[in-house]
N, CA, C, O and CB atoms as a CASP TS submission, in Angstrom:
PFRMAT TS
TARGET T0000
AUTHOR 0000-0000-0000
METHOD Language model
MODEL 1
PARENT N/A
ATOM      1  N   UNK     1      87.462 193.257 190.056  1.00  0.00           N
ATOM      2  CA  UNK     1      87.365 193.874 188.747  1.00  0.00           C
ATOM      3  C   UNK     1      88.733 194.360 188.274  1.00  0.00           C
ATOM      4  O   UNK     1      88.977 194.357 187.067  1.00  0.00           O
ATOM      5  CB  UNK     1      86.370 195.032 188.778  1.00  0.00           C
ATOM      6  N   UNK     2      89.559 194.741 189.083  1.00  0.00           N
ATOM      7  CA  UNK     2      90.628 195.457 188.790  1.00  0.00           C
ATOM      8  C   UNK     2      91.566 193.886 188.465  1.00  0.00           C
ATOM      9  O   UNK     2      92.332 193.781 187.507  1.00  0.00           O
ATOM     10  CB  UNK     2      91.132 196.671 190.168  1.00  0.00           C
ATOM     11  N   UNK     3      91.365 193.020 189.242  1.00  0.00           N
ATOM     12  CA  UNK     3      92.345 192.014 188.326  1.00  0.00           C
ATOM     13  C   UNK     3      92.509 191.649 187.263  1.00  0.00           C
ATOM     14  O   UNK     3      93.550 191.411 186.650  1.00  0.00           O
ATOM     15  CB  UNK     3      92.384 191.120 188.493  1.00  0.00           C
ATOM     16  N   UNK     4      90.721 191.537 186.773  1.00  0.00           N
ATOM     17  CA  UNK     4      89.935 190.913 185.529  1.00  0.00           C
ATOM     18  C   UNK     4      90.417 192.358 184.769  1.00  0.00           C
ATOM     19  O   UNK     4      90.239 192.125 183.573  1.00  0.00           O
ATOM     20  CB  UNK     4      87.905 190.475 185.720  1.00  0.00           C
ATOM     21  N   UNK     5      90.818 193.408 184.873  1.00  0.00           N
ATOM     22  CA  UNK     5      91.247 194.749 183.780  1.00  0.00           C
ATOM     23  C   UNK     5      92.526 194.573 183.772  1.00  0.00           C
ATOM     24  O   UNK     5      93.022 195.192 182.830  1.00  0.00           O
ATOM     25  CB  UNK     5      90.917 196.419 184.207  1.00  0.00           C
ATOM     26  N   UNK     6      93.459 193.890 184.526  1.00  0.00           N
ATOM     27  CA  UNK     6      94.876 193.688 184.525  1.00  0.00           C
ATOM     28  C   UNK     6      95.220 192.105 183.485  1.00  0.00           C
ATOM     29  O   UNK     6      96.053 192.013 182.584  1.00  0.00           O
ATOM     30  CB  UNK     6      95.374 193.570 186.353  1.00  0.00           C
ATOM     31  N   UNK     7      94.452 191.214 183.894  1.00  0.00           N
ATOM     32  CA  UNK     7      94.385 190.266 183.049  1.00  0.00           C
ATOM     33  C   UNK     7      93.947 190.490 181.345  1.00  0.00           C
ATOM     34  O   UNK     7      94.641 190.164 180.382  1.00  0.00           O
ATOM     35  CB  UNK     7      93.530 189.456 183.740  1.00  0.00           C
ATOM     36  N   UNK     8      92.767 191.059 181.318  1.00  0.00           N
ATOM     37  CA  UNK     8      92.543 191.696 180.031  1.00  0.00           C
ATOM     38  C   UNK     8      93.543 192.556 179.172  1.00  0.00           C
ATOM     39  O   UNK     8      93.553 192.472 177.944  1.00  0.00           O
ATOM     40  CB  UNK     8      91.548 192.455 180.248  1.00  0.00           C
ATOM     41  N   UNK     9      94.394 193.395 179.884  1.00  0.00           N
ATOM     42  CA  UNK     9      95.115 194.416 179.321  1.00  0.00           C
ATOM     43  C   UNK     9      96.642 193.639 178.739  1.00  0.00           C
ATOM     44  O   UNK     9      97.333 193.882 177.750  1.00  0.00           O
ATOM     45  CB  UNK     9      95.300 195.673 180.550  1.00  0.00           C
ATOM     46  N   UNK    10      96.782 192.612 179.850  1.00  0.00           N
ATOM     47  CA  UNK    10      98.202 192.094 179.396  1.00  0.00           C
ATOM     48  C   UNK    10      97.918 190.735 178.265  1.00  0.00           C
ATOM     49  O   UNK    10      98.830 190.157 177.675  1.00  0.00           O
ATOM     50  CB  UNK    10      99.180 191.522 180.960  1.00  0.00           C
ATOM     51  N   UNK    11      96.278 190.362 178.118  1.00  0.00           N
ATOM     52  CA  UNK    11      95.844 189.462 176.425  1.00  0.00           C
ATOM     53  C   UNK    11      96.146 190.649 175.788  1.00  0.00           C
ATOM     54  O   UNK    11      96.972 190.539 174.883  1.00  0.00           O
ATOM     55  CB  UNK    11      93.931 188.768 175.950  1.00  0.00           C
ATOM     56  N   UNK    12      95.755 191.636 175.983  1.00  0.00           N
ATOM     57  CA  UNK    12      95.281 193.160 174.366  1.00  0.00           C
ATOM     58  C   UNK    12      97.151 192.830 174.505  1.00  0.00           C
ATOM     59  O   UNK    12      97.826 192.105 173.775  1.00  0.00           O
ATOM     60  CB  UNK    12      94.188 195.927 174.943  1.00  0.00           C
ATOM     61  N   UNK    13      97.571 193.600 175.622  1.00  0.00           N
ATOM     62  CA  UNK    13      99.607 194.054 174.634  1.00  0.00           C
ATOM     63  C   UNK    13     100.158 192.759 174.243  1.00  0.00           C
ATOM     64  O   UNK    13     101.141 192.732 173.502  1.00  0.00           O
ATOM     65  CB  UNK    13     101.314 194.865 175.966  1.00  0.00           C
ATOM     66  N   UNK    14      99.375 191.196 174.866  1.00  0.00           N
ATOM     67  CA  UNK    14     100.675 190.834 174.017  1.00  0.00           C
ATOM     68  C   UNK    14     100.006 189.381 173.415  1.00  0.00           C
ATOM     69  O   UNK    14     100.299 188.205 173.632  1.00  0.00           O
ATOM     70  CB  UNK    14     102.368 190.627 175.102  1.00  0.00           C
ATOM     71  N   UNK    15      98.703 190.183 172.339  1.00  0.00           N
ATOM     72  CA  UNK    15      98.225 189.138 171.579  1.00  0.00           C
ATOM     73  C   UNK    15      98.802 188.543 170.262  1.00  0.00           C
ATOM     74  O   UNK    15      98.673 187.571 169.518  1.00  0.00           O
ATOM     75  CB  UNK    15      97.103 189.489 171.341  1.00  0.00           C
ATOM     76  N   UNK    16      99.669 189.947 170.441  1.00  0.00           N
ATOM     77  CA  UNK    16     100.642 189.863 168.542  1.00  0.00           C
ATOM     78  C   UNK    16     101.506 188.362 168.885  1.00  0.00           C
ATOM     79  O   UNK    16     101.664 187.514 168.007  1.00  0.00           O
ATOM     80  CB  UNK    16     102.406 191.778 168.086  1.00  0.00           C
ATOM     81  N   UNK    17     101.922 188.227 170.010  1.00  0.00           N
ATOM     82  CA  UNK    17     103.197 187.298 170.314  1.00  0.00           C
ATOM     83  C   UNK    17     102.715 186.030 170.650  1.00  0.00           C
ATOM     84  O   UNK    17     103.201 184.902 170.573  1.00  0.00           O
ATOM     85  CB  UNK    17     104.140 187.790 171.507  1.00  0.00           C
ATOM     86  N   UNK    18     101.576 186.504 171.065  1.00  0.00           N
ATOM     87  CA  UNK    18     100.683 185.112 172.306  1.00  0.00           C
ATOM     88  C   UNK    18      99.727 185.117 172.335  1.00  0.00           C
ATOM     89  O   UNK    18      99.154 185.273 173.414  1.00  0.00           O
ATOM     90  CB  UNK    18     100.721 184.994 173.772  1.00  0.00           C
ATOM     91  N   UNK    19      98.760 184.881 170.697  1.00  0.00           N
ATOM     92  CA  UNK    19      97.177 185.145 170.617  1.00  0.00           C
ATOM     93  C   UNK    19      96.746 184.152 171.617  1.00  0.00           C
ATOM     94  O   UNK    19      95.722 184.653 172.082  1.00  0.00           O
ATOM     95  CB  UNK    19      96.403 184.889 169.048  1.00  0.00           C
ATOM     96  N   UNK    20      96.963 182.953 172.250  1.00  0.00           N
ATOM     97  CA  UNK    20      96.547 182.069 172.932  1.00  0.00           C
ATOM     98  C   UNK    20      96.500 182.304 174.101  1.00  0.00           C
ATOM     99  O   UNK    20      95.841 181.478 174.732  1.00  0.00           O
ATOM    100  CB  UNK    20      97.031 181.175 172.768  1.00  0.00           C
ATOM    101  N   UNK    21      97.156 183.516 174.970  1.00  0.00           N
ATOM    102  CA  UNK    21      97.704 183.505 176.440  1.00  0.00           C
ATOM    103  C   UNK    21      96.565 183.575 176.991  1.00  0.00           C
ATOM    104  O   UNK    21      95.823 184.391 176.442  1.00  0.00           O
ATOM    105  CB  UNK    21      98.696 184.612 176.961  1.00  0.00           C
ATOM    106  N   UNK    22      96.101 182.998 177.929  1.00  0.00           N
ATOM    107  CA  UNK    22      95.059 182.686 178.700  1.00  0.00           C
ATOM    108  C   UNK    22      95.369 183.608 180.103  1.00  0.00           C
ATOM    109  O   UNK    22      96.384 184.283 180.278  1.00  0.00           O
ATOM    110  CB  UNK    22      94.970 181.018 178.882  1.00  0.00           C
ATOM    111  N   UNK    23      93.908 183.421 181.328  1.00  0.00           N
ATOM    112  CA  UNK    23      94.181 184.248 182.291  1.00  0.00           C
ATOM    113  C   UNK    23      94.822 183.344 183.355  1.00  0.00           C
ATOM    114  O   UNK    23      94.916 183.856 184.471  1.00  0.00           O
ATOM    115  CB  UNK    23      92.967 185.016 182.716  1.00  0.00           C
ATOM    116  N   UNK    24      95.484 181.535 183.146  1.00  0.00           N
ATOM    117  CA  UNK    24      96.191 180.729 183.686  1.00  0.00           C
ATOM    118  C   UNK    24      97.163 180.771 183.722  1.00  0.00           C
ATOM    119  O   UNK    24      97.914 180.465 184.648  1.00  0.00           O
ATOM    120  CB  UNK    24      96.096 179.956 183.500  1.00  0.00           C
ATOM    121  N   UNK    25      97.536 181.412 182.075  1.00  0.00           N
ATOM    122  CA  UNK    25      98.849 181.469 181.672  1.00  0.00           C
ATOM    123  C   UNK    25      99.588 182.618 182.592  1.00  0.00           C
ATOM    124  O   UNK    25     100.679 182.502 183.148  1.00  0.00           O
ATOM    125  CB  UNK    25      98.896 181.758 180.090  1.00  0.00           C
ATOM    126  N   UNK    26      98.738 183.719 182.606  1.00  0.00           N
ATOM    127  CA  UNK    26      99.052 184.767 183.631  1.00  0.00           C
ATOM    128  C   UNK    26      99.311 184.681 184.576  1.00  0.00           C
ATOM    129  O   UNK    26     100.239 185.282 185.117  1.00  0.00           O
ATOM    130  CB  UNK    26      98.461 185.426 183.875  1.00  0.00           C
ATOM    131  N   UNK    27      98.459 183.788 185.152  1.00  0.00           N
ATOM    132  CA  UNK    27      98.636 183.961 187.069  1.00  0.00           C
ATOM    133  C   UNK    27      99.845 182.950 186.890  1.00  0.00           C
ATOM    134  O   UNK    27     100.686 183.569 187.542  1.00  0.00           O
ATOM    135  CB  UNK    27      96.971 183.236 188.481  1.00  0.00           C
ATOM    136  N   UNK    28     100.479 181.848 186.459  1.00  0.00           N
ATOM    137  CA  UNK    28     101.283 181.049 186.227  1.00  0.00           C
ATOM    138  C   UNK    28     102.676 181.981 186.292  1.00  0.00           C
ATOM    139  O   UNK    28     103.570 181.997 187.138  1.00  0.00           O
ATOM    140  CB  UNK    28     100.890 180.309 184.975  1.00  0.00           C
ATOM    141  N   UNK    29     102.518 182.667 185.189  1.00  0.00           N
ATOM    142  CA  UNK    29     103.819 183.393 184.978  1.00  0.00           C
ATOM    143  C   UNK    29     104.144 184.766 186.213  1.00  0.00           C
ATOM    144  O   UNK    29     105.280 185.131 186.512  1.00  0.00           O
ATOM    145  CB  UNK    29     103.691 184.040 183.287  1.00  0.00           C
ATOM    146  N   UNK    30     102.863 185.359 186.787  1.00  0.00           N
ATOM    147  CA  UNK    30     103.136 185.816 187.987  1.00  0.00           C
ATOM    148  C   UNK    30     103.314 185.399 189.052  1.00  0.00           C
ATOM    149  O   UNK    30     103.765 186.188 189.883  1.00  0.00           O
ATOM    150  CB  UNK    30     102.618 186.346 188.205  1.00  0.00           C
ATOM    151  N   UNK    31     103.046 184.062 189.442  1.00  0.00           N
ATOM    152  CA  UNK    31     103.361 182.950 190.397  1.00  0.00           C
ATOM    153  C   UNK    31     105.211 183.102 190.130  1.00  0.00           C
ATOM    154  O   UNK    31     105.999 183.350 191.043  1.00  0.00           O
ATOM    155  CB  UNK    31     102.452 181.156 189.857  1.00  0.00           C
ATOM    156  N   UNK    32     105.476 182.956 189.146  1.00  0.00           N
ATOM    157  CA  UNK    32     106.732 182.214 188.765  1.00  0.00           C
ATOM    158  C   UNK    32     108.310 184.004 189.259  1.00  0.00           C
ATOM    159  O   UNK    32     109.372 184.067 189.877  1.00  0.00           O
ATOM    160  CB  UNK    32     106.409 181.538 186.290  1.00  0.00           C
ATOM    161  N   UNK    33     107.418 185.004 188.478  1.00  0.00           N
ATOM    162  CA  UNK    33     107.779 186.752 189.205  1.00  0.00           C
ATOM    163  C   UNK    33     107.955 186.721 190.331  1.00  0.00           C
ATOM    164  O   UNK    33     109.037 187.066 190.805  1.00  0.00           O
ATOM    165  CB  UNK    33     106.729 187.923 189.193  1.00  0.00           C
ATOM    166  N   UNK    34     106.835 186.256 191.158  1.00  0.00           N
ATOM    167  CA  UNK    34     106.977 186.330 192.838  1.00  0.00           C
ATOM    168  C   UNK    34     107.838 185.901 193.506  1.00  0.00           C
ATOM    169  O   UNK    34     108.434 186.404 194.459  1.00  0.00           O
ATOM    170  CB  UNK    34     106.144 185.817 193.503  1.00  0.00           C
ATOM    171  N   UNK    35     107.971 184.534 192.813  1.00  0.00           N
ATOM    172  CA  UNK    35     108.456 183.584 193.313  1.00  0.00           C
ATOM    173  C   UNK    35     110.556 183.676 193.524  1.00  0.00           C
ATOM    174  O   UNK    35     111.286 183.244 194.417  1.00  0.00           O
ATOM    175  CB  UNK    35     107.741 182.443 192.294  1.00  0.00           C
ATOM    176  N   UNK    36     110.792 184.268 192.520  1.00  0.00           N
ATOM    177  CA  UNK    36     112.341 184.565 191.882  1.00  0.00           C
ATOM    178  C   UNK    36     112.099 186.141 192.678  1.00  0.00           C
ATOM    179  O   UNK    36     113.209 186.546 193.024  1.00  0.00           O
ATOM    180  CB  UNK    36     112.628 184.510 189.623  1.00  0.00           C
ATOM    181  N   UNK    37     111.303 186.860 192.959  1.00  0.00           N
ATOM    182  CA  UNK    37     111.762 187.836 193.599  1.00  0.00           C
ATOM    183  C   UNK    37     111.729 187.593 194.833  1.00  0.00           C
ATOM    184  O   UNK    37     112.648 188.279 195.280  1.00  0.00           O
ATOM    185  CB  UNK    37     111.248 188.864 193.341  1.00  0.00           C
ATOM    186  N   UNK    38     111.270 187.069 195.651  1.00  0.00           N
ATOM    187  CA  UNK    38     111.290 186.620 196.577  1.00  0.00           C
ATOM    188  C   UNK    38     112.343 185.535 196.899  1.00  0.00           C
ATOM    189  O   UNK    38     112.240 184.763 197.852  1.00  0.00           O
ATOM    190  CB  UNK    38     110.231 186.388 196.666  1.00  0.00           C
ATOM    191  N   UNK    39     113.253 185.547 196.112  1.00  0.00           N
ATOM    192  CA  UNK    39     114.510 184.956 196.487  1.00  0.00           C
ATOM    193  C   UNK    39     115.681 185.684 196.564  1.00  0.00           C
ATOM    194  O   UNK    39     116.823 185.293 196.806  1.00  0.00           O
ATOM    195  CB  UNK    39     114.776 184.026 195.721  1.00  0.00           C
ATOM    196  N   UNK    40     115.273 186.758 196.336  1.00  0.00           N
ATOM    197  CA  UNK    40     116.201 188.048 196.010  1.00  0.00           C
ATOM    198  C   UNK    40     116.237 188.940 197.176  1.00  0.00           C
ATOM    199  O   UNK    40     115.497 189.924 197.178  1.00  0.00           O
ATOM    200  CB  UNK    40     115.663 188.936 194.739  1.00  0.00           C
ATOM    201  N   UNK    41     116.906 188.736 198.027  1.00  0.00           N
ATOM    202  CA  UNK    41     117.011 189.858 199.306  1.00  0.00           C
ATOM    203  C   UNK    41     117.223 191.235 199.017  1.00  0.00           C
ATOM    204  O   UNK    41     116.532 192.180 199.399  1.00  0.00           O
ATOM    205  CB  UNK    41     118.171 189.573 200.245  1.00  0.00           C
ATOM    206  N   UNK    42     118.298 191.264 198.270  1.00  0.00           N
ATOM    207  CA  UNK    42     118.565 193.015 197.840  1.00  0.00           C
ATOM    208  C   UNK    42     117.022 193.118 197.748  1.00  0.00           C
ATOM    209  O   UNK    42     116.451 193.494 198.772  1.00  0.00           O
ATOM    210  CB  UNK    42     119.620 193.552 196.055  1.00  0.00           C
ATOM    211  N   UNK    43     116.032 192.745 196.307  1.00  0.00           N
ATOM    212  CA  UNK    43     115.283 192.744 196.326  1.00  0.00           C
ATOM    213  C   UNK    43     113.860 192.913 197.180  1.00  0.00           C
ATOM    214  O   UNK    43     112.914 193.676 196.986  1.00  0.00           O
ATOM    215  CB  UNK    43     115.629 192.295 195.950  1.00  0.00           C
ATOM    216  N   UNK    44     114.041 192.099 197.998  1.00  0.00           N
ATOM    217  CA  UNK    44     113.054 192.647 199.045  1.00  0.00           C
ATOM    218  C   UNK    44     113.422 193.492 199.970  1.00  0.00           C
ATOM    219  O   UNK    44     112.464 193.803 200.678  1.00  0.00           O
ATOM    220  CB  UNK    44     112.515 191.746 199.744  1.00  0.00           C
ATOM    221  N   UNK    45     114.701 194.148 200.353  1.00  0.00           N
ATOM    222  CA  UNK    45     115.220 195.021 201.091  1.00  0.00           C
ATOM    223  C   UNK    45     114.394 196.637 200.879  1.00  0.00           C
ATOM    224  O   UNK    45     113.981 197.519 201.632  1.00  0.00           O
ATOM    225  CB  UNK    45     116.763 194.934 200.717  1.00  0.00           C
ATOM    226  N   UNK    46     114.467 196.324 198.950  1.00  0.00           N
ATOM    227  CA  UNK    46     114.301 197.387 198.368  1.00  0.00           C
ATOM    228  C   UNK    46     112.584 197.677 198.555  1.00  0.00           C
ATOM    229  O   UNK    46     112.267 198.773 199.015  1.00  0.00           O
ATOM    230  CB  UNK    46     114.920 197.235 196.902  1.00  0.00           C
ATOM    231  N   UNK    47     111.468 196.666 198.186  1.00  0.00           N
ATOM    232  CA  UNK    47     110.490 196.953 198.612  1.00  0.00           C
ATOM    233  C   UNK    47     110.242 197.208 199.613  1.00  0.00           C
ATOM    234  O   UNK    47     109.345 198.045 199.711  1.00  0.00           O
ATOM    235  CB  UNK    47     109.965 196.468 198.416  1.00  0.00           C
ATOM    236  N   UNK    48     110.837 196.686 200.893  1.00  0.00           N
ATOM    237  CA  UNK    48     110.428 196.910 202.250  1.00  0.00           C
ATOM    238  C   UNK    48     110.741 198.315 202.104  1.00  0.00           C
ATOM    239  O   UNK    48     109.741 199.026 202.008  1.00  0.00           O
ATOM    240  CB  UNK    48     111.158 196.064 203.477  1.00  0.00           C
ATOM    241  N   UNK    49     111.855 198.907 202.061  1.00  0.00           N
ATOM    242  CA  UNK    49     112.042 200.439 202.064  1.00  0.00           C
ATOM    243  C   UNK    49     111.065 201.453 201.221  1.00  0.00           C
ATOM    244  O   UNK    49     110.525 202.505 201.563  1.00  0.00           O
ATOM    245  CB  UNK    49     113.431 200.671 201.539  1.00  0.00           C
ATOM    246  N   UNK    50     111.049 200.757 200.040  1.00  0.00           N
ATOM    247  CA  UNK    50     110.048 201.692 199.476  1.00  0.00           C
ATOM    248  C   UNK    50     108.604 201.891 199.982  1.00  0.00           C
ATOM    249  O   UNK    50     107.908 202.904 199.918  1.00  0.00           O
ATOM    250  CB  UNK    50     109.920 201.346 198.210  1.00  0.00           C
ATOM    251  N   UNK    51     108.260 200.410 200.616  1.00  0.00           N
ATOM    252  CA  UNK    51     106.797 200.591 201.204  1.00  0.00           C
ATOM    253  C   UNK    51     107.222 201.660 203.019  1.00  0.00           C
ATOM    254  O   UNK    51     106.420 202.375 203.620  1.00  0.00           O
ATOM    255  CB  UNK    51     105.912 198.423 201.514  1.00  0.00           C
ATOM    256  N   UNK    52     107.866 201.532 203.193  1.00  0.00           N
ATOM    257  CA  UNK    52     108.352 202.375 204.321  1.00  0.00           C
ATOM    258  C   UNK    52     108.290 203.932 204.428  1.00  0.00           C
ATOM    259  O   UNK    52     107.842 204.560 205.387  1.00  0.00           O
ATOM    260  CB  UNK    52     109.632 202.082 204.433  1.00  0.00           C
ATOM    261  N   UNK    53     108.896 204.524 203.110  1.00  0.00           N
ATOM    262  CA  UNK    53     109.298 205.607 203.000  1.00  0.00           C
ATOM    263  C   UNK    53     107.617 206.026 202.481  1.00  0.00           C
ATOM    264  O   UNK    53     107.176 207.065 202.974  1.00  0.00           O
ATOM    265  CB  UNK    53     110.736 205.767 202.059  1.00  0.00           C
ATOM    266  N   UNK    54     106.727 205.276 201.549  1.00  0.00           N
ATOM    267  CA  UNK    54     105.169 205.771 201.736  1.00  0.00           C
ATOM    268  C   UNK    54     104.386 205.901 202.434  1.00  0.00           C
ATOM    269  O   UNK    54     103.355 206.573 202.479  1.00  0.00           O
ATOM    270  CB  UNK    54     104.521 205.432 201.357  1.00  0.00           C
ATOM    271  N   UNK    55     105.147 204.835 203.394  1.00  0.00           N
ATOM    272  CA  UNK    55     103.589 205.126 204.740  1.00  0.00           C
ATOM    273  C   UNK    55     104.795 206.043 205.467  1.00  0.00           C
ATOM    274  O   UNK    55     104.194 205.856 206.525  1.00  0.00           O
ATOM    275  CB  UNK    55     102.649 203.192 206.148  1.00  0.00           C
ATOM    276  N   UNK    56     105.711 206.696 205.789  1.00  0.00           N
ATOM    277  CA  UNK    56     106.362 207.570 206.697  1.00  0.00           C
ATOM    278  C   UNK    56     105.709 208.527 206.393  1.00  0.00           C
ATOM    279  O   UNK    56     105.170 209.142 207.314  1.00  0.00           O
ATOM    280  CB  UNK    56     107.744 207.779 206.681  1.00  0.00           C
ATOM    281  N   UNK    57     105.456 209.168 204.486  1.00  0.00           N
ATOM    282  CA  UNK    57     104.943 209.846 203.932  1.00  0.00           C
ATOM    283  C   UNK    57     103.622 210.037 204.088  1.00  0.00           C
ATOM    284  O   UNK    57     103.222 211.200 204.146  1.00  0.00           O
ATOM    285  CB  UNK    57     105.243 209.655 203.069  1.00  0.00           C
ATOM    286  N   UNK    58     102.871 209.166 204.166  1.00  0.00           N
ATOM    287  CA  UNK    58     101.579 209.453 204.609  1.00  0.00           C
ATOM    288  C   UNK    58     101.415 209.689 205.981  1.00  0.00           C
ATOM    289  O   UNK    58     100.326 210.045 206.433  1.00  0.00           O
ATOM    290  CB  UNK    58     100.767 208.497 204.268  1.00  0.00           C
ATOM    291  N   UNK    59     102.273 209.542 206.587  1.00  0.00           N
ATOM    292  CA  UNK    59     102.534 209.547 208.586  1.00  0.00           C
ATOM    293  C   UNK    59     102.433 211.205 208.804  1.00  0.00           C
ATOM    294  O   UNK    59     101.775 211.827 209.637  1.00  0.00           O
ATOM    295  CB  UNK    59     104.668 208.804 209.352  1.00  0.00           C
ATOM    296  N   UNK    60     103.238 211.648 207.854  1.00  0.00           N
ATOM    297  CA  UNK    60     103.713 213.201 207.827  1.00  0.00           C
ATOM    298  C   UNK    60     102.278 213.597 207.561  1.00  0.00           C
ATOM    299  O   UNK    60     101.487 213.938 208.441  1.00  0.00           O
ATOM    300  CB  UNK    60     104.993 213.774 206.548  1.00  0.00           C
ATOM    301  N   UNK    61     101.976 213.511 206.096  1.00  0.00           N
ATOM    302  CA  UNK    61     100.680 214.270 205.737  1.00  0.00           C
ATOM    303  C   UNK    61      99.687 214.266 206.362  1.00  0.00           C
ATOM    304  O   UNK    61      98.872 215.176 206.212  1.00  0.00           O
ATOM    305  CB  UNK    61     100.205 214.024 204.754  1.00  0.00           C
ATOM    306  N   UNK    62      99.432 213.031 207.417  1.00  0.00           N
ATOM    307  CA  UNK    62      98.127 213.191 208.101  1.00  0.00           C
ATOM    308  C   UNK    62      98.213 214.102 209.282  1.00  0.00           C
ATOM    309  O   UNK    62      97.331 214.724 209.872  1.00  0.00           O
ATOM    310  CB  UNK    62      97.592 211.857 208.552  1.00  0.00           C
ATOM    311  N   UNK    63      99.659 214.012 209.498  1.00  0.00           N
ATOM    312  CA  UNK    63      99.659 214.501 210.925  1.00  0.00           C
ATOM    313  C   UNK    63     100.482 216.102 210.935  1.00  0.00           C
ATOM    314  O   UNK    63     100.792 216.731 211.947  1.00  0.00           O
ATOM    315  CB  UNK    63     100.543 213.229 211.964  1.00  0.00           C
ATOM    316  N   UNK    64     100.637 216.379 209.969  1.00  0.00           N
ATOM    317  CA  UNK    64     101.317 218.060 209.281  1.00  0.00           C
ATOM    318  C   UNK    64     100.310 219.108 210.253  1.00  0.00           C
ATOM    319  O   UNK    64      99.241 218.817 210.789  1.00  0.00           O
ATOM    320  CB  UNK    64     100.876 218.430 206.963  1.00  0.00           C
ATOM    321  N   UNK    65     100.836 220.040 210.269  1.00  0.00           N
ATOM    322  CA  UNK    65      99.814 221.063 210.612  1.00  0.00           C
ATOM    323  C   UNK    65      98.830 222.002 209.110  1.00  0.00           C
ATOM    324  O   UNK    65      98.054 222.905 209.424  1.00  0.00           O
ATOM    325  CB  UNK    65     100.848 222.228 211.592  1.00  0.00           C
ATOM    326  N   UNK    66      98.970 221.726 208.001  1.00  0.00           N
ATOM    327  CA  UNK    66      99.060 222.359 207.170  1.00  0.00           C
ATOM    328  C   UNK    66      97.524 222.689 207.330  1.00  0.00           C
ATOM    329  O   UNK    66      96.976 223.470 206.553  1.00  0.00           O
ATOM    330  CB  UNK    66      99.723 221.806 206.026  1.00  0.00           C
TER
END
């Protein structure tokens, strides 16, 4: 469901430009995002760290004395 509300939301913002954009056209053009970031090392350096520093964060909170 949550894809089908992500697909829906990006026809509503950008029907002015692209009354036609389909939910092919989408996964196409996010295929194509992935794909160029994932050629990008800085790039994935940077996600790996960021997904790092959230679960460290959640490491802490579960295990805090609070």
């Amino acid at each position: 469901m949550l894809l089908l509300l992500f697909i829906f939301r990006e026809k509503l913002l950008n029907f002015k430009n692209f009354p036609l954009l389909s939910a092919w056209d989408i996964e196409q053009l996010m295929q194509v995002l992935i794909i160029c970031e994932m050629n990008n090392p800085d790039k994935i350096l940077q996600m790996i760290l960021r997904r790092h520093l959230i679960r460290q964060k959640d490491i802490n909170r579960c295990y805090s004395n609070n």
